[in-house]
ROVEX-543048 format. One record per residue (C-alpha): residue number from 1; residue in one letter; x, y, z. Coordinates in steps of 0.001 Angstrom, whole numbers, plus 524288, in hexadecimal, padded with zeros to 5 digits. Layout:
<pts>
+-----+---------+-------+-------+-------+
! num ! residuo !     X !     Y !     Z !
+-----+---------+-------+-------+-------+
! NUM !       A !     X !     Y !     Z !
...
+-----+---------+-------+-------+-------+
</pts>
This chain:
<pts>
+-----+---------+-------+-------+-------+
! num ! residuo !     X !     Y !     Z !
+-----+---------+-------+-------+-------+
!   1 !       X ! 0CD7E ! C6C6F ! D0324 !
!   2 !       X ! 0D55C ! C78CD ! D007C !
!   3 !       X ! 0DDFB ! C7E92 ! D0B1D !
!   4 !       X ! 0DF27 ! C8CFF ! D0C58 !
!   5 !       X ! 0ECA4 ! C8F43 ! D104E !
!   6 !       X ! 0F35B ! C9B45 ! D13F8 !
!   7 !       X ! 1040C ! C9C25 ! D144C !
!   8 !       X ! 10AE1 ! CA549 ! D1F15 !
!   9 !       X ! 11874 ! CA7D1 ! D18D8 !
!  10 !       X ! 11D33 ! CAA84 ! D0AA2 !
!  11 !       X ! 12A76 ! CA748 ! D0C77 !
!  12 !       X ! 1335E ! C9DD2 ! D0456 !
!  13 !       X ! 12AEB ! C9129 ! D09D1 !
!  14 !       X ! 11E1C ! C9796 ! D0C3C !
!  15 !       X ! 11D27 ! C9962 ! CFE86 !
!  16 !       X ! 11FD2 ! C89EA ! CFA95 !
!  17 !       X ! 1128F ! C898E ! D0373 !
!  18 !       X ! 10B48 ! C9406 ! CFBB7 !
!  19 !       X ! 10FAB ! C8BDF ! CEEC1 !
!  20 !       X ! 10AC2 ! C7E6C ! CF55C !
!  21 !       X ! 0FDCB ! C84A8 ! CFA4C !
!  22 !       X ! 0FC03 ! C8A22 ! CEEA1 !
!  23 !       X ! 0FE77 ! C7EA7 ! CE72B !
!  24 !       X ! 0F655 ! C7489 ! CEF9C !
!  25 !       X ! 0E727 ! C72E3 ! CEC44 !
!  26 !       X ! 0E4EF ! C71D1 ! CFA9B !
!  27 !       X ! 0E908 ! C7CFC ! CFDF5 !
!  28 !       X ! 0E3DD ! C8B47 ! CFB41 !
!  29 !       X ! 0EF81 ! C9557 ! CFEC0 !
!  30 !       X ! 0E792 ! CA15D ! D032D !
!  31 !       X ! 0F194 ! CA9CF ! D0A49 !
!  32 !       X ! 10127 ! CAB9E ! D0B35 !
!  33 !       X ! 106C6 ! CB45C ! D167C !
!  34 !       X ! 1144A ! CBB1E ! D1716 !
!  35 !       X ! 11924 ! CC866 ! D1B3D !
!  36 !       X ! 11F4A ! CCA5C ! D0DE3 !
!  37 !       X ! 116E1 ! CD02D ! D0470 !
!  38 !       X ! 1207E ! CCF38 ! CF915 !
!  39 !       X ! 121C4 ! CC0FA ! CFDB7 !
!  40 !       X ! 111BB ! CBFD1 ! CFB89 !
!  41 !       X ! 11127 ! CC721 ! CEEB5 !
!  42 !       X ! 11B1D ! CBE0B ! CEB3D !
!  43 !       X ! 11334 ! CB23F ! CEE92 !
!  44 !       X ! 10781 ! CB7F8 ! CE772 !
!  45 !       X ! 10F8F ! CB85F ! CDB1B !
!  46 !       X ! 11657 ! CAC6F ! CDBD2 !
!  47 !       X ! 1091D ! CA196 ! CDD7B !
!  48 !       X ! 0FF69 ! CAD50 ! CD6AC !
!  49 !       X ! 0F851 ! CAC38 ! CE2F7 !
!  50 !       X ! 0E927 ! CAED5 ! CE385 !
!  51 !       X ! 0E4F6 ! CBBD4 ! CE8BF !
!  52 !       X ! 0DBE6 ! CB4FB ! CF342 !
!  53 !       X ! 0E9C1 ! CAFC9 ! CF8C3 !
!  54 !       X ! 0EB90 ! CB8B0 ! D03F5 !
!  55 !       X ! 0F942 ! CBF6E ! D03B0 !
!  56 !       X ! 0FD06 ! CC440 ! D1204 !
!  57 !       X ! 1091F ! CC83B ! D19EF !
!  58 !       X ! 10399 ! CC499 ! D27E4 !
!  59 !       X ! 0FBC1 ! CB74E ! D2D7F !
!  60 !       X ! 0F25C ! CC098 ! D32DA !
!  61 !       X ! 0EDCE ! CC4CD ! D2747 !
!  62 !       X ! 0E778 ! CB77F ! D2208 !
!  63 !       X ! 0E762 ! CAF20 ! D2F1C !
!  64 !       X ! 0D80F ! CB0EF ! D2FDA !
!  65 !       X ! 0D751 ! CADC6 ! D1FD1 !
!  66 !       X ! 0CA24 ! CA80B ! D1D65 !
!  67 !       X ! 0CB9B ! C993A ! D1AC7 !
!  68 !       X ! 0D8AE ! C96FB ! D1CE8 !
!  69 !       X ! 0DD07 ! C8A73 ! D2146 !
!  70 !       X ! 0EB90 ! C875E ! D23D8 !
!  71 !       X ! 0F830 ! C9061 ! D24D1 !
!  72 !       X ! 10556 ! C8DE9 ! D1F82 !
!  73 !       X ! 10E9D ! C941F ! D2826 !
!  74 !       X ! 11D31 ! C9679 ! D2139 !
!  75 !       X ! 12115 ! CA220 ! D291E !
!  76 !       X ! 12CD2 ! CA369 ! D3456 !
!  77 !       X ! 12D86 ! C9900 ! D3DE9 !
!  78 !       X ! 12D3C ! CA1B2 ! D4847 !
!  79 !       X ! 1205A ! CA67A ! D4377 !
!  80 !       X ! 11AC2 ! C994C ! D4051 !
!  81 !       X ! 11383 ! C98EA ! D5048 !
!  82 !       X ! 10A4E ! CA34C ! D508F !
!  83 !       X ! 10774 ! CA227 ! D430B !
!  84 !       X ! 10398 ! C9336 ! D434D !
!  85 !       X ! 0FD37 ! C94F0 ! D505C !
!  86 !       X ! 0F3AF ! CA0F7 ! D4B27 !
!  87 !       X ! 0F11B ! C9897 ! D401F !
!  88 !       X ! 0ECBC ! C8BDE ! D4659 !
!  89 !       X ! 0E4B3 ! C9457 ! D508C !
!  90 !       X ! 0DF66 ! C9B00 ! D44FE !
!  91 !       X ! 0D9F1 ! C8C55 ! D3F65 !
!  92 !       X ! 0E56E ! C8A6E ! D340A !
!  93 !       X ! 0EB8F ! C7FCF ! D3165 !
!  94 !       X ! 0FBDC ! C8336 ! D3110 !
!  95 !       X ! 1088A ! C7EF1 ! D29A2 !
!  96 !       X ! 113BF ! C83DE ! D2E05 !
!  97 !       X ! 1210C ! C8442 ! D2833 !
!  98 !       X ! 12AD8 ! C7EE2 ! D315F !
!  99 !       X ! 12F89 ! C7F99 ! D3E52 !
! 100 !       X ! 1227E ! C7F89 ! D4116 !
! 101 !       X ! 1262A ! C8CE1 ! D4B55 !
! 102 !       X ! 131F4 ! C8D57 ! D52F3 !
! 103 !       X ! 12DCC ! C87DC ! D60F5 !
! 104 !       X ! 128E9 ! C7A94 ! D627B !
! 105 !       X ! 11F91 ! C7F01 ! D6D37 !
! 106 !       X ! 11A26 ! C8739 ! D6363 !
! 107 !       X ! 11980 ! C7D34 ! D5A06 !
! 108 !       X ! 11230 ! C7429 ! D6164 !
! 109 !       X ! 108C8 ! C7E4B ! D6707 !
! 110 !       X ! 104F3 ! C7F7B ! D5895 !
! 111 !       X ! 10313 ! C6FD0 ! D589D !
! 112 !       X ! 0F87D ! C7240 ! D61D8 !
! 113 !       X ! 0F30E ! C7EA5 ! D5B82 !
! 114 !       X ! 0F1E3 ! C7670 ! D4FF1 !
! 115 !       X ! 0EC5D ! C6B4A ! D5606 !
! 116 !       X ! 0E270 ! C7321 ! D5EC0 !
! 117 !       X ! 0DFBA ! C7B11 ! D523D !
! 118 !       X ! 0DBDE ! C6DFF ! D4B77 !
! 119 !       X ! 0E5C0 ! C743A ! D41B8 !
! 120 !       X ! 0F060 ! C6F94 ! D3898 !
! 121 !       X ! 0FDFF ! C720F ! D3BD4 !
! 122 !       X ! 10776 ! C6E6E ! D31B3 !
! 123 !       X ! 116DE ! C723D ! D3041 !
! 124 !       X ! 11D82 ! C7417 ! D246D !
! 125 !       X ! 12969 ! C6862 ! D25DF !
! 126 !       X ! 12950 ! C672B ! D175D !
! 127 !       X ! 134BE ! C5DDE ! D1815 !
! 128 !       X ! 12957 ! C53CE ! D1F28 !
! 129 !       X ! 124E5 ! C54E4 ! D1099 !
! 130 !       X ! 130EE ! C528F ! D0AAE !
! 131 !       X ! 12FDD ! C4615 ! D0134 !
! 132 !       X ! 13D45 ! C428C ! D048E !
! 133 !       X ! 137DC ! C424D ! D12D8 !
! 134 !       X ! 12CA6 ! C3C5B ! D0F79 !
! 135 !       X ! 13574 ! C3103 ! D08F2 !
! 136 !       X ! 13EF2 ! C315F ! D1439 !
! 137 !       X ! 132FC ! C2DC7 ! D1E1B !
! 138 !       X ! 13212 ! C203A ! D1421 !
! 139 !       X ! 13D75 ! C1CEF ! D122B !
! 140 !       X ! 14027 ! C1E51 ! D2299 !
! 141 !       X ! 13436 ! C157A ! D2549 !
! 142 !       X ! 13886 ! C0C57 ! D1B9B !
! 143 !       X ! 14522 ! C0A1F ! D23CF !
! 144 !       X ! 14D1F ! C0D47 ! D195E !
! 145 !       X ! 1591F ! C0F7D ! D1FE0 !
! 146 !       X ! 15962 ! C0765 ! D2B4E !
! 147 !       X ! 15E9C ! C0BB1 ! D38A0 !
! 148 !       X ! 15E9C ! C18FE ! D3B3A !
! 149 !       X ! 16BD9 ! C2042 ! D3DEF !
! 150 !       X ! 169F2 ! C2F52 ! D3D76 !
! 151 !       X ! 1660C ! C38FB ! D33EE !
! 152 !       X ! 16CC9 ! C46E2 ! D2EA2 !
! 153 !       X ! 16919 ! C51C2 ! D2728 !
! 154 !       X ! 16D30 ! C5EB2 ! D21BD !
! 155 !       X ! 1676F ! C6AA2 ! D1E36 !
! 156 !       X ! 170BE ! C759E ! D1A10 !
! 157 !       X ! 170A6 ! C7F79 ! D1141 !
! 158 !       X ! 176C3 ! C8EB8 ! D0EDF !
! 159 !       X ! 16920 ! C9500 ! D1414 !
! 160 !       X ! 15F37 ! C999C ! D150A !
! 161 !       X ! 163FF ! C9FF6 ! D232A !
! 162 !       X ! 15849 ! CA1DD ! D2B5B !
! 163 !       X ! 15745 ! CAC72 ! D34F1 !
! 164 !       X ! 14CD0 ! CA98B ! D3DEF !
! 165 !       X ! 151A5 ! C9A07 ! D3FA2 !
! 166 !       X ! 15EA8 ! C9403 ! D405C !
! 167 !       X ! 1630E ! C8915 ! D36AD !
! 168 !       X ! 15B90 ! C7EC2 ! D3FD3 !
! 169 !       X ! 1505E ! C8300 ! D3E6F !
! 170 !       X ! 14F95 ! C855C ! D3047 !
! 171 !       X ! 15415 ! C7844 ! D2C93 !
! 172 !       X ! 153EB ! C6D83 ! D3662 !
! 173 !       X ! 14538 ! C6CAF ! D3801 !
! 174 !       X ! 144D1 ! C66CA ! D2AA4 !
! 175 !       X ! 14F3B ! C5928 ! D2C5C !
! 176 !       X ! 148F4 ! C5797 ! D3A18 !
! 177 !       X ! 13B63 ! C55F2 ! D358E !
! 178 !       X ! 14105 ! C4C86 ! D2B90 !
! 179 !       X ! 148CA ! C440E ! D3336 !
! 180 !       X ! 13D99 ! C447F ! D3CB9 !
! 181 !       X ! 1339E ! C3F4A ! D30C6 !
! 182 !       X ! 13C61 ! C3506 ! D2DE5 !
! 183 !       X ! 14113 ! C30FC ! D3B7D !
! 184 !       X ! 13371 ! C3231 ! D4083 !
! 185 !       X ! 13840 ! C37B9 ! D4D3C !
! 186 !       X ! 13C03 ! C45A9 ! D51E5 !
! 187 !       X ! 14992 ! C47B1 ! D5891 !
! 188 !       X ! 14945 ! C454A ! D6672 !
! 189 !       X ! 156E9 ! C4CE6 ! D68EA !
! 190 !       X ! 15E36 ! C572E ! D6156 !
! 191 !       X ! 16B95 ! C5F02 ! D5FA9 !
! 192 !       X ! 16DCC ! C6B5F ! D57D1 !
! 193 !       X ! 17B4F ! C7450 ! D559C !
! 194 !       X ! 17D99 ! C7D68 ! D4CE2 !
! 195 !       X ! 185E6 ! C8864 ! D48D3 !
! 196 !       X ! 1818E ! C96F2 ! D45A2 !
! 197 !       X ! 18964 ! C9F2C ! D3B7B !
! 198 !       X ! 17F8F ! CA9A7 ! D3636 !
! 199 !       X ! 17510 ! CAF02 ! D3D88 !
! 200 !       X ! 17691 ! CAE15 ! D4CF0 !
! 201 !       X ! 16DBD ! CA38C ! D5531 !
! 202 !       X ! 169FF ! C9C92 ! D482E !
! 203 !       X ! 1718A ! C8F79 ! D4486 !
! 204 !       X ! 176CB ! C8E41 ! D3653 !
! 205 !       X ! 17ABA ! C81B2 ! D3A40 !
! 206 !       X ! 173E4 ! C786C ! D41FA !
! 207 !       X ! 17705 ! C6863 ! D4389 !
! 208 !       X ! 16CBB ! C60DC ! D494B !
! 209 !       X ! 16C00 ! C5322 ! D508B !
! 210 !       X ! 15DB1 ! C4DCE ! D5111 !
! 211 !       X ! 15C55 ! C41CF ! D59C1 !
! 212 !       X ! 15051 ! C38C7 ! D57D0 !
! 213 !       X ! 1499C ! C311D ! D629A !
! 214 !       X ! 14D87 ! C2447 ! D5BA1 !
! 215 !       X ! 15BB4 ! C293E ! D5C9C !
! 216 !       X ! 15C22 ! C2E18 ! D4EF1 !
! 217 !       X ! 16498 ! C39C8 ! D4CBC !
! 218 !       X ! 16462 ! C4283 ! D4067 !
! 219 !       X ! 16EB5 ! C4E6B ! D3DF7 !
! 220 !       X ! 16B5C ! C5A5D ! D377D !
! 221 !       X ! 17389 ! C642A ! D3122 !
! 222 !       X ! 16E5C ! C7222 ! D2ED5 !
! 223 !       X ! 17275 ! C7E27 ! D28BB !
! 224 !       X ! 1705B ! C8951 ! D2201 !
! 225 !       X ! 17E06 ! C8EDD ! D204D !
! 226 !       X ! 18270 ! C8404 ! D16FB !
! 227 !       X ! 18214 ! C8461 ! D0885 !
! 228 !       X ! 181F0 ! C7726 ! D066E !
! 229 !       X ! 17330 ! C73ED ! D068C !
! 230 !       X ! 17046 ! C671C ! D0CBD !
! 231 !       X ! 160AF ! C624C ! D0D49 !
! 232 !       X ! 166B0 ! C524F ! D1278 !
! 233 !       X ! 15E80 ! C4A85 ! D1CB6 !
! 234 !       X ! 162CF ! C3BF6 ! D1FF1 !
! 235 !       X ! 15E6C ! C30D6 ! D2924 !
! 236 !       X ! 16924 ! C263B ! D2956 !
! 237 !       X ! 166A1 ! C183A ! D2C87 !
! 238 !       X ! 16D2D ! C0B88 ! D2CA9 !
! 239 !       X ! 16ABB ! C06B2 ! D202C !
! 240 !       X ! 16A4D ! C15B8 ! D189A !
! 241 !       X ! 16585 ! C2310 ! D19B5 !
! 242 !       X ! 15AC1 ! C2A5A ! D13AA !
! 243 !       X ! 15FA0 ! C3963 ! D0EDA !
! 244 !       X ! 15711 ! C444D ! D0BA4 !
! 245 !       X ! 15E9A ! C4D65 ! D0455 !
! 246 !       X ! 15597 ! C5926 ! D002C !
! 247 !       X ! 15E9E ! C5D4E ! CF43E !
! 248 !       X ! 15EAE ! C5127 ! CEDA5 !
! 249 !       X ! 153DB ! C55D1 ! CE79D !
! 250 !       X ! 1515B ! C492C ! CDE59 !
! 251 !       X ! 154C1 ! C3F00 ! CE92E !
! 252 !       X ! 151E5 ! C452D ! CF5B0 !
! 253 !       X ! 15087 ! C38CD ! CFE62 !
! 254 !       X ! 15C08 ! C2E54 ! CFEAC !
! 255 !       X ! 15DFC ! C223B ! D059E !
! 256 !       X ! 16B45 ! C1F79 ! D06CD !
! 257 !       X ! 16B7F ! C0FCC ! D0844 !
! 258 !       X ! 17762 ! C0AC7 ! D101D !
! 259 !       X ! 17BB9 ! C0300 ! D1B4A !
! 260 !       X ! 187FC ! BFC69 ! D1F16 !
! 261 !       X ! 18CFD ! BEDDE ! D2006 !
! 262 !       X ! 196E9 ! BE9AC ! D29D8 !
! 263 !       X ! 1A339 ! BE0DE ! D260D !
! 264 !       X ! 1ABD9 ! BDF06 ! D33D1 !
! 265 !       X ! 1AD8E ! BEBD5 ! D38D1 !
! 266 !       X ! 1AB6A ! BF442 ! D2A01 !
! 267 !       X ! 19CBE ! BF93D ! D258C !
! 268 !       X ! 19B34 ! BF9DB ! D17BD !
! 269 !       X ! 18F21 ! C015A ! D11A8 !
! 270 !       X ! 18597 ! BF9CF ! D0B1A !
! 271 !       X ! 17868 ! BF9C4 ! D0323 !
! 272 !       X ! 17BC0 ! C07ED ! CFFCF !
! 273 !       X ! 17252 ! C0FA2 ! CF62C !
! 274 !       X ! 16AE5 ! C1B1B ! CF39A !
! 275 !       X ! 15BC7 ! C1C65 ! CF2A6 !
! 276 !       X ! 153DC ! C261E ! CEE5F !
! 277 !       X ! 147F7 ! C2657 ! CF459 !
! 278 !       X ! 13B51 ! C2B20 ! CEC32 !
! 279 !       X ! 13358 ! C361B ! CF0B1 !
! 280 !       X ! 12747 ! C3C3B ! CEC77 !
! 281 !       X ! 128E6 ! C4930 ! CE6F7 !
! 282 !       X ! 120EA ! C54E2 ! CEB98 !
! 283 !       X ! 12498 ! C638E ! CF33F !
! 284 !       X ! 12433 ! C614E ! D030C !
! 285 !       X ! 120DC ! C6C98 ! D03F9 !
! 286 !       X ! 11316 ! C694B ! CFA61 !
! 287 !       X ! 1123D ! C5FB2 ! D03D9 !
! 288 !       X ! 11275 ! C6652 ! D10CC !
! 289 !       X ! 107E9 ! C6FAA ! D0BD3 !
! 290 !       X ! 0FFF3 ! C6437 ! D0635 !
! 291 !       X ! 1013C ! C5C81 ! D143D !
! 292 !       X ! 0FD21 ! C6986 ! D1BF6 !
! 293 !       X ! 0EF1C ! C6A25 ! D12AF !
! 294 !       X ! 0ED0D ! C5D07 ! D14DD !
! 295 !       X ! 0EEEB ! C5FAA ! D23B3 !
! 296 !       X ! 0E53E ! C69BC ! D2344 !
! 297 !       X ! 0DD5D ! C62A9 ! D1BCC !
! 298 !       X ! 0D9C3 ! C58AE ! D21D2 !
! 299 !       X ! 0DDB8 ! C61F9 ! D3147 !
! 300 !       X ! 0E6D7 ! C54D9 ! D3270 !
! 301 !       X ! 0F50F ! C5713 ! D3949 !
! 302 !       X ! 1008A ! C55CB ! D3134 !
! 303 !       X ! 106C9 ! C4743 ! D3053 !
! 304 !       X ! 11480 ! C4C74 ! D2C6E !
! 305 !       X ! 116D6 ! C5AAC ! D30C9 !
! 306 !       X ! 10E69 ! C5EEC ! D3C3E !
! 307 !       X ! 10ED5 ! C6A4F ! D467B !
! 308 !       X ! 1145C ! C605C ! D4D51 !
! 309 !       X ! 11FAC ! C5CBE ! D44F2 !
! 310 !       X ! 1242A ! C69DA ! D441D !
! 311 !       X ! 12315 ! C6D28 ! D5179 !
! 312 !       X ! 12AAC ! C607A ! D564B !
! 313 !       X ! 13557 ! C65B9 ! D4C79 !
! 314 !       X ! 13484 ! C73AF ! D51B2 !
! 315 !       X ! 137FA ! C6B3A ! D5F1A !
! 316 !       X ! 144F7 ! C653C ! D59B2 !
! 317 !       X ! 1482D ! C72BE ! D53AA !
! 318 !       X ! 14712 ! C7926 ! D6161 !
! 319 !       X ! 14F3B ! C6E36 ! D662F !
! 320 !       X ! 15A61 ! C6E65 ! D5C04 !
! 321 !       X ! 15A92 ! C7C96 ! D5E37 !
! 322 !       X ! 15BD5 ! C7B4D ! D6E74 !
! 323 !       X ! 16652 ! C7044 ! D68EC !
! 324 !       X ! 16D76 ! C79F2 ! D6247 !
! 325 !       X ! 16C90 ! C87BA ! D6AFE !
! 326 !       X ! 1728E ! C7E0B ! D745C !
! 327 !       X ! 17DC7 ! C7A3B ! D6C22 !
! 328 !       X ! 179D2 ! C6CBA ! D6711 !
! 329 !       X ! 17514 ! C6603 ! D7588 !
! 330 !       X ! 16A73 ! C5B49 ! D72B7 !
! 331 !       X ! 15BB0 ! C5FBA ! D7371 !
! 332 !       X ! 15293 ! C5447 ! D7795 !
! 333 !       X ! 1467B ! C57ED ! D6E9A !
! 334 !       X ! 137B7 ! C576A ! D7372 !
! 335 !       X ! 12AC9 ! C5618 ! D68F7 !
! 336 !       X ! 12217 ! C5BD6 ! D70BA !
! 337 !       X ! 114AE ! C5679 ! D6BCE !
+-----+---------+-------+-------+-------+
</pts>
């Protein structure tokens, strides 16, 4: 079964989904949107694309295509709502590139589209298809590193400054859908401050507090006003803690063994190593694209990154925001479906 596909939004990721639709037998890539007509002829050039692959600059133009099945959507966030919801009315099956829109009302209104539609909404959390968080979900069922103490992360780096978003945004939605994979629960509570040094109302800065119904509480650092790149994610336990570190490009998931033993009133560490745990290999984002086919497919919801799981994240977003526009107060946090 071949899947004709059409992407809305050449930009620096929409293109990685032109190069995986064009690259996957399952799919047949028959149109690309964007207002940027170099951007198109561009496109054309790059992948040699077939003349029957319609080139256009608005969704109007191919929205009524004959045949077409399923939408990627890799366009603004703030334009993600009307385009998703004209496409599921309109019979396709969508991904969209995360947040899934910018409202979690919105977001879950599309839930129901989708389901009334008897249509396919899938969201673009390629970290879900991470193998390092793949191999993270293991080695936390396993029990690997016993009690659970709290968990940290960092994501930093000297750009790219966004204009329409603040730092927040842009980054956190990808360490809270980890943690939440591995943890299996979504934060209950949150905290967010931040400070704002180049464009006024958006954060350069943000520190986050995420606490878990099971009392779990993970710390995020974010920032895009710091040239020392950081891509770190940890969940500490009792007897070690399990690291994804995204730059460690040969050994991206650690356990870091460890515990201490007690002699009168002095701990001393013990059973201290360092494993390297074994992942497949493979592009997440090959994978994402390969999951959304097989959603359509078989018209079966997504097991890993549904409407759902983006809009519940769009819900902690609002909530860290409301966290920080009132200077760092805690924000009880409410899934809504």
């Amino acid at each position: 079964m071949t899947i004709k596909v059409a992407v809305l939004g050449a930009g620096r990721w929409g293109v990685h989904l032109v190069r995986n639709f064009l690259e996957n037998p399952q799919a047949l890539l028959v149109a690309v949107v964007d207002p940027n007509l170099d951007r198109l002829a561009a496109l054309r050039s790059r992948y040699q694309l077939d003349e029957s692959v319609v080139l256009a600059t608005n969704w109007e133009q191919v929205r009524e295509l004959p045949e077409l099945e399923a939408v990627a959507i890799v366009t603004p966030a703030s334009t993600h709502y009307n385009l998703i919801a004209d496409a599921l009315q309109q019979g396709y099956h969508v991904l969209a590139e995360k947040p899934l829109t910018l409202y979690p009302d919105e977001c879950y209104e599309l839930c129901r589209l989708a389901e009334q539609q008897q249509r396919q909404l899938v969201v673009d959390h390629t970290y879900l298809f991470h193998p390092a968080v793949i191999g993270g979900q293991a080695v936390m069922q396993k029990g690997t590193l016993g009690e659970l103490r709290y968990g940290y992360a960092a994501r930093t780096h000297l750009g790219p400054v966004r204009q329409d978003i603040d730092a927040m945004w842009d980054l956190a939605i990808h360490d809270i859908a980890i943690f939440n994979s591995w943890l299996g629960e979504t934060p209950s509570q949150v905290q967010a401050t931040g400070n704002v040094w180049l464009q006024n109302g958006l954060a350069d800065l943000v520190w986050v507090t995420l606490t878990y119904p099971s009392g779990f509480q993970a710390y995020i650092h974010l920032c895009w006003s710091n040239p020392d790149k950081q891509r770190r994610l940890a969940v500490v336990g009792s007897q070690g803690t399990l690291i994804f570190d995204e730059l460690l490009t040969e050994s991206p998931l650690t356990v870091q063994h460890g515990t201490f033993e007690q002699k009168g009133n002095k701990f001393e560490p013990i059973n201290q190593s360092r494993e390297v745990v074994n992942l497949e290999s493979g592009e997440p984002l090959k994978r994402v694209c390969e999951h959304f086919l097989s959603c359509v497919s078989q018209n079966a919801p997504s097991t890993v990154s549904s409407g759902l799981v983006g809009a519940n994240l769009v819900q902690i977003l609002r909530a860290m925001t409301e966290s920080l526009e009132k200077g760092g107060v805690p924000i009880s946090v409410t899934q809504l479906l």
